[in-house]
DRENPA-515264 format. One line per 5 residues: number of its first residue (from 1); for each residue x, y, z of N, C-alpha, C, O. Coordinates in steps of 0.1 Angstrom, whole numbers, plus 5000, padded with zeros to 4 digits. Example, Ala and Ser with C-alpha at 12.3 -4.5 7.8 and 13.67 -1.06 7.14 Angstrom:
1) 5132/4943/5078/5123/4955/5078/5132/4967/5078/5142/4967/5085; 5128/4978/5071/5137/4989/5071/5129/5000/5079/5134/5011/5080 $
END
This chain:
1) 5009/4988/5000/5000/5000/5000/5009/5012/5000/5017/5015/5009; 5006/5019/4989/5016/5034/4986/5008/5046/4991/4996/5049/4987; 5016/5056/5002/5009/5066/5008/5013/5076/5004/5025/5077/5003; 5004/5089/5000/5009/5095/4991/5017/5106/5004/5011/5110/5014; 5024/5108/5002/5028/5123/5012/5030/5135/5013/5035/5143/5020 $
6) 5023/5135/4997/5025/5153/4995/5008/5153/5000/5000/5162/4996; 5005/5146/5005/4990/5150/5010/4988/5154/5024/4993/5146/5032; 4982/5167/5029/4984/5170/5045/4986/5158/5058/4994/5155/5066; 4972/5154/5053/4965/5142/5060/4976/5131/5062/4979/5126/5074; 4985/5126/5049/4992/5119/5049/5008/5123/5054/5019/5119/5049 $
11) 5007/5129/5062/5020/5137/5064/5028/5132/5081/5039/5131/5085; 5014/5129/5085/5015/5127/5097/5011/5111/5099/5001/5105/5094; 5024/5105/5109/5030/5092/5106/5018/5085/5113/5013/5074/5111; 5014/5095/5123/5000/5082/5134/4990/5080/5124/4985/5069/5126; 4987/5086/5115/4978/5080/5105/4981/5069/5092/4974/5060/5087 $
16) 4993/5073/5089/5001/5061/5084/4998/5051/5092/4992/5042/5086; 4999/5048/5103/5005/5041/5112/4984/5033/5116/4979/5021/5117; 4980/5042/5116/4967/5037/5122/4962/5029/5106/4955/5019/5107; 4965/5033/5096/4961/5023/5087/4968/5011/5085/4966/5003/5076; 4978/5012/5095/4985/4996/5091/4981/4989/5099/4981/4976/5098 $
21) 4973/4997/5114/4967/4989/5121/4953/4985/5120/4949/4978/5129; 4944/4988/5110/4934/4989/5105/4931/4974/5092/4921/4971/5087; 4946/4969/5088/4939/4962/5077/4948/4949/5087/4958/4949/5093; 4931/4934/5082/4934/4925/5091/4946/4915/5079/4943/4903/5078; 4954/4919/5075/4964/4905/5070/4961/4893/5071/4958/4886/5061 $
26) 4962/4889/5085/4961/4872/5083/4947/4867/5080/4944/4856/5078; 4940/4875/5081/4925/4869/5074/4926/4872/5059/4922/4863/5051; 4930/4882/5056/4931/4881/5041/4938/4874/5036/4933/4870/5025; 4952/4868/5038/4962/4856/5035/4951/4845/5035/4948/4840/5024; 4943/4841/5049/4936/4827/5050/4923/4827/5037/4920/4818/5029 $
31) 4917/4839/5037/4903/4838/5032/4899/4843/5017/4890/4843/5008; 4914/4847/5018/4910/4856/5004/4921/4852/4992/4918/4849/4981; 4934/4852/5000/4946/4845/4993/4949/4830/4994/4960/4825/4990; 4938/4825/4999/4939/4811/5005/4956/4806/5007/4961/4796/5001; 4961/4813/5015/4977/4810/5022/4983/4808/5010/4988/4797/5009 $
36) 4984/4814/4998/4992/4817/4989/5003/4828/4989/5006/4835/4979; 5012/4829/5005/5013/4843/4998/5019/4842/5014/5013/4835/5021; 5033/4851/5019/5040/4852/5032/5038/4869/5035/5041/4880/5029; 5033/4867/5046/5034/4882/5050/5045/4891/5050/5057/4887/5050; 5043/4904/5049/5056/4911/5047/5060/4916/5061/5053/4916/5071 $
41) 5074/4920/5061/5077/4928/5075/5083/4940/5064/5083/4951/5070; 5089/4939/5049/5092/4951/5048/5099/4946/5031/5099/4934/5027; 5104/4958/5022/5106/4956/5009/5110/4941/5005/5106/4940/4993; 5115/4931/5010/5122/4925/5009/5116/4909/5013/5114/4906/5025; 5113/4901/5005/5108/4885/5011/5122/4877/5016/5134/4879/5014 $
46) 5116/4870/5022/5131/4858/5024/5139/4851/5020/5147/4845/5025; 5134/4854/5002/5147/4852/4993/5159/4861/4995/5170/4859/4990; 5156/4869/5002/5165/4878/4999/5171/4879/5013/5167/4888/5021; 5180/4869/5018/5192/4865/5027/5196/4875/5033/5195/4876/5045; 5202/4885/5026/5211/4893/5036/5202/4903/5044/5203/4907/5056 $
51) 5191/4907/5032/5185/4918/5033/5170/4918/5044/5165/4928/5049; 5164/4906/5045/5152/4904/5050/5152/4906/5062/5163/4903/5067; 5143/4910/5071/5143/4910/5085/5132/4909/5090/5123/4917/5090; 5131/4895/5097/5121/4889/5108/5116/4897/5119/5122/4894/5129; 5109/4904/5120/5101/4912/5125/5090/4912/5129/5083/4908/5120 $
56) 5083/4915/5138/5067/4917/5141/5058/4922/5135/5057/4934/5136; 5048/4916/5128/5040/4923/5118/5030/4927/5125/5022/4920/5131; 5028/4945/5124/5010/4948/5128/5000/4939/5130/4999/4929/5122; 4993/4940/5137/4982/4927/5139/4973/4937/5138/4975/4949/5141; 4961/4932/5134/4947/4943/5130/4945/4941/5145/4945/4931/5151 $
61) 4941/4958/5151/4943/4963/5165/4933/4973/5160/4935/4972/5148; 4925/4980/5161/4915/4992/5159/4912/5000/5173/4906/5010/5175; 4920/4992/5182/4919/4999/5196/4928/5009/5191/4925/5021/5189; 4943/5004/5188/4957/5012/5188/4950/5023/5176/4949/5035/5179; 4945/5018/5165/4941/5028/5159/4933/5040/5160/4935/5051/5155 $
66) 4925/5038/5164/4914/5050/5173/4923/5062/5180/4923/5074/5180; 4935/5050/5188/4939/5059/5198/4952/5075/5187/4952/5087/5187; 4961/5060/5177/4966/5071/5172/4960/5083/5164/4966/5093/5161; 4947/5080/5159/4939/5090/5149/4932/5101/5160/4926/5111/5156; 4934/5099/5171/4925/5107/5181/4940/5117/5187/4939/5129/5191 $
71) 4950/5111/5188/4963/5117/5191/4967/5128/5178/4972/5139/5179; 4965/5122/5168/4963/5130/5156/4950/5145/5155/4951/5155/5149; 4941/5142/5163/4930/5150/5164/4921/5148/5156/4916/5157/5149; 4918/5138/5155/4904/5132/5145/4898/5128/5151/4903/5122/5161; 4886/5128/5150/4873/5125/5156/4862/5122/5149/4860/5128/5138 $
76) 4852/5112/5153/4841/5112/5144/4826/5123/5143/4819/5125/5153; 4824/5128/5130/4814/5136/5130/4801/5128/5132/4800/5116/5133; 4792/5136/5132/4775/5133/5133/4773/5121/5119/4761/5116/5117; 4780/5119/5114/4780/5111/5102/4787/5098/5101/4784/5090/5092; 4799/5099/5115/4804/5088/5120/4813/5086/5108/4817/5076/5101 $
81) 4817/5104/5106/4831/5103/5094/4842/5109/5103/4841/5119/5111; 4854/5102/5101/4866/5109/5112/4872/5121/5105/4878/5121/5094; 4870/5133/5113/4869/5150/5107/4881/5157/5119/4882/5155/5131; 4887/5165/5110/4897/5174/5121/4891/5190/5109/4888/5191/5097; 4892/5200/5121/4889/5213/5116/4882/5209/5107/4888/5210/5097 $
86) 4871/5204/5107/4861/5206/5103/4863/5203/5084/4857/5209/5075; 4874/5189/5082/4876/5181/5074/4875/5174/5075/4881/5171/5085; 4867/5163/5068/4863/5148/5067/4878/5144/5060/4885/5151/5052; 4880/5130/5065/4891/5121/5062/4886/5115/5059/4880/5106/5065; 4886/5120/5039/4883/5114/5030/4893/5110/5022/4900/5119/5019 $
91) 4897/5098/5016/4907/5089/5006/4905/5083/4993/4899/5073/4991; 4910/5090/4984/4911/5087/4970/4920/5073/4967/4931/5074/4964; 4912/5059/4968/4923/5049/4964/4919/5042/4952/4909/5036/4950; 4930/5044/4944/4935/5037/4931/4942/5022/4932/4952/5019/4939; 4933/5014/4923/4936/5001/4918/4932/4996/4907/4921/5000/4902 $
96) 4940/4986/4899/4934/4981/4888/4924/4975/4882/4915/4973/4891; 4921/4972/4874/4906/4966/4871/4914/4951/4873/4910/4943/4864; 4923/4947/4881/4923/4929/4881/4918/4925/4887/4920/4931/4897; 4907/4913/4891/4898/4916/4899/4904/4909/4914/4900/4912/4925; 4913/4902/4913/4921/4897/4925/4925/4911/4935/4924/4912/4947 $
101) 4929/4918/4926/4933/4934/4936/4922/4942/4940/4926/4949/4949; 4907/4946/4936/4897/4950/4936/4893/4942/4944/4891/4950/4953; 4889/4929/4950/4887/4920/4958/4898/4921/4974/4896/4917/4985; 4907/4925/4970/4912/4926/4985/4911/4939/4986/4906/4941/4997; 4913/4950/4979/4908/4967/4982/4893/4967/4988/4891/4974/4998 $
106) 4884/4960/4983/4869/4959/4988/4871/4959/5002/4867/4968/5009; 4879/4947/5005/4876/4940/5022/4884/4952/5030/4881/4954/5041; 4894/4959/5024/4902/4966/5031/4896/4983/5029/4902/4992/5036; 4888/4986/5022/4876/4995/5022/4864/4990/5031/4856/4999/5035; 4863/4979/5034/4851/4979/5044/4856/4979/5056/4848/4981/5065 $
111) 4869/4977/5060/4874/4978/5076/4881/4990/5078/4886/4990/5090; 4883/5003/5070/4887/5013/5070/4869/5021/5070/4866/5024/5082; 4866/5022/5068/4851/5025/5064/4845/5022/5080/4840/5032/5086; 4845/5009/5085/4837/5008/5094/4848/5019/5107/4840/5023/5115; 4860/5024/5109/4866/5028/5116/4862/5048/5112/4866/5057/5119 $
116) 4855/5050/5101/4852/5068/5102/4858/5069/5087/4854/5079/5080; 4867/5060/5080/4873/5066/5068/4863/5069/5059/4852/5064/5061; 4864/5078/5049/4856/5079/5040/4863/5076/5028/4868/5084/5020; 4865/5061/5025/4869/5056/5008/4861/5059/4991/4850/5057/4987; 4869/5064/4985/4866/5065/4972/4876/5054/4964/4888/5055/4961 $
121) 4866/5045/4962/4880/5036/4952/4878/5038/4936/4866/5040/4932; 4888/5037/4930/4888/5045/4914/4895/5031/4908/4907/5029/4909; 4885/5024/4902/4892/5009/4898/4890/5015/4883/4881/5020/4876; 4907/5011/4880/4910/5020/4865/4912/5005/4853/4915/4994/4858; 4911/5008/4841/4919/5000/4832/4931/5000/4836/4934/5010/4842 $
126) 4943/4989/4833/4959/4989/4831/4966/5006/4828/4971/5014/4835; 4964/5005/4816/4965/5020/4809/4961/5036/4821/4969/5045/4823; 4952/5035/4823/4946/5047/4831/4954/5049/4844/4959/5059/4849; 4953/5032/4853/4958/5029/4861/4972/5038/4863/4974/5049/4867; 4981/5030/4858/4994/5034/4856/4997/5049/4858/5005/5054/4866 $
131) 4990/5058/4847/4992/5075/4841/4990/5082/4853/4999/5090/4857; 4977/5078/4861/4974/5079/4874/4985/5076/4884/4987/5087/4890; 4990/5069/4887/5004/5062/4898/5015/5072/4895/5020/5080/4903; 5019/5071/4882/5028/5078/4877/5031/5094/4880/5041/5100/4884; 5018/5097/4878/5016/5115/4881/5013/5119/4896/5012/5131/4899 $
136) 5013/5105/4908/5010/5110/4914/4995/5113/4921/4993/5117/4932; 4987/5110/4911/4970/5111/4911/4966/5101/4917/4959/5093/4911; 4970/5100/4932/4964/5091/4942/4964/5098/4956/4972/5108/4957; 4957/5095/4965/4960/5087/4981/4965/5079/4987/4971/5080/4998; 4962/5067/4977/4966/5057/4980/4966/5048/4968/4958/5051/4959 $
141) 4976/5037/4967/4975/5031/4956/4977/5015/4961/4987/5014/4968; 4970/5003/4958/4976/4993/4963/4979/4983/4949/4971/4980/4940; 4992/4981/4952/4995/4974/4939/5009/4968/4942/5013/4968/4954; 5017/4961/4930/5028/4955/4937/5038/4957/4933/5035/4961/4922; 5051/4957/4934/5066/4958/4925/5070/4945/4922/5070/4936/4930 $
146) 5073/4945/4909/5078/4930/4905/5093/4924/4896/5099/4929/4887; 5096/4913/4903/5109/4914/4896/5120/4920/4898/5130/4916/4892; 5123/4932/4908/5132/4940/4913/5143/4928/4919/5139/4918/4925; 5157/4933/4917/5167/4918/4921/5176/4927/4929/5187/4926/4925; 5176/4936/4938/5187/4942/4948/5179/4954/4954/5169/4959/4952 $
151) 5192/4956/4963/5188/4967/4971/5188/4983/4961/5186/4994/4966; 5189/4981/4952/5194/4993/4945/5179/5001/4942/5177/5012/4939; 5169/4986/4946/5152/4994/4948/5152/5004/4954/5151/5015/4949; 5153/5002/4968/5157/5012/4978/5162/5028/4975/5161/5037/4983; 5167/5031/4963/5169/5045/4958/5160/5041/4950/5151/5050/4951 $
156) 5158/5035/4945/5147/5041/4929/5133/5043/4938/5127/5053/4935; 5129/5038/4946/5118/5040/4954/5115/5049/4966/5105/5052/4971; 5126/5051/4968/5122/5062/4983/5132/5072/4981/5129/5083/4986; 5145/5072/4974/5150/5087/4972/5143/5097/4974/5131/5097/4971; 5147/5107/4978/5140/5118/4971/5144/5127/4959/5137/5136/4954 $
161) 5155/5123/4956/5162/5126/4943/5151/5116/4930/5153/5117/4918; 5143/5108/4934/5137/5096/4925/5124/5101/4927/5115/5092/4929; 5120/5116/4927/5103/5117/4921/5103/5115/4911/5114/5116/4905; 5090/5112/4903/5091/5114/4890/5087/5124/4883/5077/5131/4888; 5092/5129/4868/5097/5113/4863/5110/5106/4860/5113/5098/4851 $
166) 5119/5113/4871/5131/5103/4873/5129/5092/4876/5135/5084/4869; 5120/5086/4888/5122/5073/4896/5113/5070/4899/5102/5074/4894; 5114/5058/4909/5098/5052/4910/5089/5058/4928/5079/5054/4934; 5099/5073/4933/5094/5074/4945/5077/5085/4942/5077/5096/4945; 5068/5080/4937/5056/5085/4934/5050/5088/4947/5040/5096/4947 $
171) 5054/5083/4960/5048/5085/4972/5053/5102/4977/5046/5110/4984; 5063/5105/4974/5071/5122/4977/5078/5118/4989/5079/5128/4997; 5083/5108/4992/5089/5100/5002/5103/5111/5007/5112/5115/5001; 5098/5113/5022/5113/5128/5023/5122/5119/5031/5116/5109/5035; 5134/5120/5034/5145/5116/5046/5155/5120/5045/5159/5117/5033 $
176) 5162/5126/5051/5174/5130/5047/5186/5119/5051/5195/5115/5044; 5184/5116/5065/5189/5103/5069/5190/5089/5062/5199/5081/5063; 5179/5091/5055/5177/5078/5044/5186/5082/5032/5196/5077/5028; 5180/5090/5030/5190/5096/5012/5202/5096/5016/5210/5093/5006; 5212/5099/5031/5228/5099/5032/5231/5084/5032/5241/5080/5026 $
181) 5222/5077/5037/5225/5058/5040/5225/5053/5029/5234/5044/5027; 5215/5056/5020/5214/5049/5001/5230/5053/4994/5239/5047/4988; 5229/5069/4997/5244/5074/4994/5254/5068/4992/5260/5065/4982; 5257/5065/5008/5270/5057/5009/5268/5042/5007/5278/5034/5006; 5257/5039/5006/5259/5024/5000/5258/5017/4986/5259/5006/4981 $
186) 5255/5033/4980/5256/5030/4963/5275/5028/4964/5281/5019/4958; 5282/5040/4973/5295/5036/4967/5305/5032/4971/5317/5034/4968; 5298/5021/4984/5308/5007/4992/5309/4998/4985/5301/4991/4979; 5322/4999/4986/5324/4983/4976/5328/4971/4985/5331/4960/4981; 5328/4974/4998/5329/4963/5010/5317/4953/5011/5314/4952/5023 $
191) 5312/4948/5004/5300/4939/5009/5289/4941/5024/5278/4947/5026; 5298/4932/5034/5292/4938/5049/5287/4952/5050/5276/4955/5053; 5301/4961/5048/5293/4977/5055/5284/4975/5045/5273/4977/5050; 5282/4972/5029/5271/4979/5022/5252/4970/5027/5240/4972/5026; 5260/4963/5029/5246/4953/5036/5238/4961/5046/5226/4964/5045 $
196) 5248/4966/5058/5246/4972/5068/5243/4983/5065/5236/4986/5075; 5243/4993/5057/5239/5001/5051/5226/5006/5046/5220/5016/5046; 5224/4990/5039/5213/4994/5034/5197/4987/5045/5186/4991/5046; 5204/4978/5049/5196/4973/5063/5193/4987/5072/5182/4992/5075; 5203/4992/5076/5197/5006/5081/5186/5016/5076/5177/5021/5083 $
201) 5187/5018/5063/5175/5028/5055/5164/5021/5056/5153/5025/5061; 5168/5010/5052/5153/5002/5054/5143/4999/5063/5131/4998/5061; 5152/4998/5074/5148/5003/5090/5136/5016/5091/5126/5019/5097; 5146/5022/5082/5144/5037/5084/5127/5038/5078/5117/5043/5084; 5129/5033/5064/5115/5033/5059/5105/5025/5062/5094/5029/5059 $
206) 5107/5013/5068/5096/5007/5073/5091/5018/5089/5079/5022/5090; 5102/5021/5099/5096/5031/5109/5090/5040/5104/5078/5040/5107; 5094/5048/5096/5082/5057/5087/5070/5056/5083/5062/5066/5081; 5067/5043/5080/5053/5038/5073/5054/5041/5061/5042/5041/5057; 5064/5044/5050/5063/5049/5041/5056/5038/5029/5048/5040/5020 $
211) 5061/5029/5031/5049/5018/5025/5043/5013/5038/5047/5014/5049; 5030/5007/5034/5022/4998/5047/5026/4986/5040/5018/4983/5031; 5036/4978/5043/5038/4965/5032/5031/4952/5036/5033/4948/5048; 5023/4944/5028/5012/4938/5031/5019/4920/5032/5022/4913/5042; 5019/4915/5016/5027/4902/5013/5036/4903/5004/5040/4914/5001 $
216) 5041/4889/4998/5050/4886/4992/5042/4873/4988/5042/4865/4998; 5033/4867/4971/5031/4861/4968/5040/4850/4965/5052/4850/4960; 5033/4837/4971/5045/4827/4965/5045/4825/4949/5036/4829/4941; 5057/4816/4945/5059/4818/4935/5051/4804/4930/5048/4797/4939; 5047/4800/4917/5039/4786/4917/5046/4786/4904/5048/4796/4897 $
221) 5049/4774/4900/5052/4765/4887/5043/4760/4883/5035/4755/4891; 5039/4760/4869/5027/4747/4864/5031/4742/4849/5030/4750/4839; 5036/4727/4848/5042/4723/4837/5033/4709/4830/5022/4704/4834; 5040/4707/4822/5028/4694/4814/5040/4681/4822/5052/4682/4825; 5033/4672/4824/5042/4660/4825/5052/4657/4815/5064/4653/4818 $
226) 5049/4658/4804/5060/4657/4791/5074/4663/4794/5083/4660/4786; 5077/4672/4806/5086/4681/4806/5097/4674/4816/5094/4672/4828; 5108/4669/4811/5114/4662/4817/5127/4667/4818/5129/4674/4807; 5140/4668/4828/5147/4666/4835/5152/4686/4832/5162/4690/4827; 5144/4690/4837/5136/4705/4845/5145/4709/4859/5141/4702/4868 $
231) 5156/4718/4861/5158/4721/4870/5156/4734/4874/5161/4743/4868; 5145/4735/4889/5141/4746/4890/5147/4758/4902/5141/4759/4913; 5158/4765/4897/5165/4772/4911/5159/4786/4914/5153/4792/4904; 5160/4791/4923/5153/4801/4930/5164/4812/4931/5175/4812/4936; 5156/4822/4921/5162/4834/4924/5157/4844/4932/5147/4842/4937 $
236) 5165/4857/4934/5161/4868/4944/5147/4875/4938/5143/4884/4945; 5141/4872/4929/5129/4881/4918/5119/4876/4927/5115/4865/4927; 5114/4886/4937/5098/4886/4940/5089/4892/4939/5093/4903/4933; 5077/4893/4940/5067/4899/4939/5063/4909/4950/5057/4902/4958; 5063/4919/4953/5060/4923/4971/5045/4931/4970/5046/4943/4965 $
241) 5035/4927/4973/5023/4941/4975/5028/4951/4988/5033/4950/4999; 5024/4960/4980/5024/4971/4989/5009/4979/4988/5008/4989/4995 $
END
């Protein structure tokens, strides 16, 4: 899930933070993805050895949520919409017309919704979709990165040198801390510190909320029996929703 941050509302991390505690994961993994699919702790699945980090994932809490959107100063109106200064927290979210991704946006529109959100979902063609992500013409966007094979995501995605349309950071993702740590680990050529390096930013961006990162679909094979002496090795290429 991509939060846009040139948006006021999205600026401030307890609301980040309240919508990560807002969507239930492991029911959607069991009921919706039928356990196809490993939860995320952050850019990176467990193919990826150096980089992945076993971590505590959000558990859908709507207590913790309430509490941070109320620390935030949101409140619900006569309408039982959550409003500050007399603005309804209202969300523009974009997704594709696949219907796998419009089927989990649904469920995660109805448990944001029952908490005061006011959702607008804009299920676009491929084409529309995209032009839309690209420019920026979201709130929110839930969709996935695919195929990326290193940490070198890590700048094309959250730089802030990487708005577009240089890069892929579409969210306005700021750090300065982050952008010196990508810095120096574009130009270590030490292995370890560069690991360590980049394990730090990442730190950095998951504390942020700057994605709400959801799963990492497994990967599936499906061949004819005819296909004989097939060796199938596992590379770093995953799929990650955000």
């Amino acid at each position: 899930m991509e939060i846009n941050q040139k948006r006021d509302m999205f600026k401030d991390l307890n609301v980040r933070k309240a919508l990560s505690f807002l969507i239930p994961r492991k029911d959607i993994l069991k009921y919706k993805l039928k356990n196809t699919a490993v939860l995320s702790t952050g850019m990176f699945s467990p193919a990826f050895v150096d980089l992945y980090q076993e971590k505590e994932i959000d558990a859908y809490d709507p207590k913790k949520a309430r509490a941070l959107l109320k620390l935030s100063g949101y409140e619900k109106n006569a309408k039982g919409i959550l409003e500050k200064n007399g603005k309804e927290l209202e969300i523009d979210c974009k997704v594709s017309n696949n219907k796998a991704s419009v089927e989990v946006v649904e469920v995660i529109q109805n448990f944001l919704e029952k908490e005061g959100f006011k959702i607008k979902v804009s299920i676009q063609e491929w084409g529309t979709y995209m032009a839309s992500y690209k420019a920026g013409a979201f709130d929110i966007v839930i969709g996935q990165w695919i195929g990326f094979t290193g940490p070198d995501m890590l700048s094309f995605v959250f730089h802030s040198k990487n708005t577009p349309p240089k890069g892929g950071n579409r969210i306005s993702y700021k750090n300065e801390e982050f952008d010196k740590l990508i810095d120096a680990a574009t130009v270590e050529t030490f292995e370890p510190k560069r690991t360590k390096l980049y394990k730090k930013a990442l730190d950095i961006v998951n504390n942020d909320y700057a994605y709400i990162n959801l799963w990492h679909p497994d990967i599936i094979w499906i061949g004819s029996h005819c296909l004989k002496n097939l060796v199938l090795v596992q590379t770093t290429n995953m799929n990650i929703i955000v």
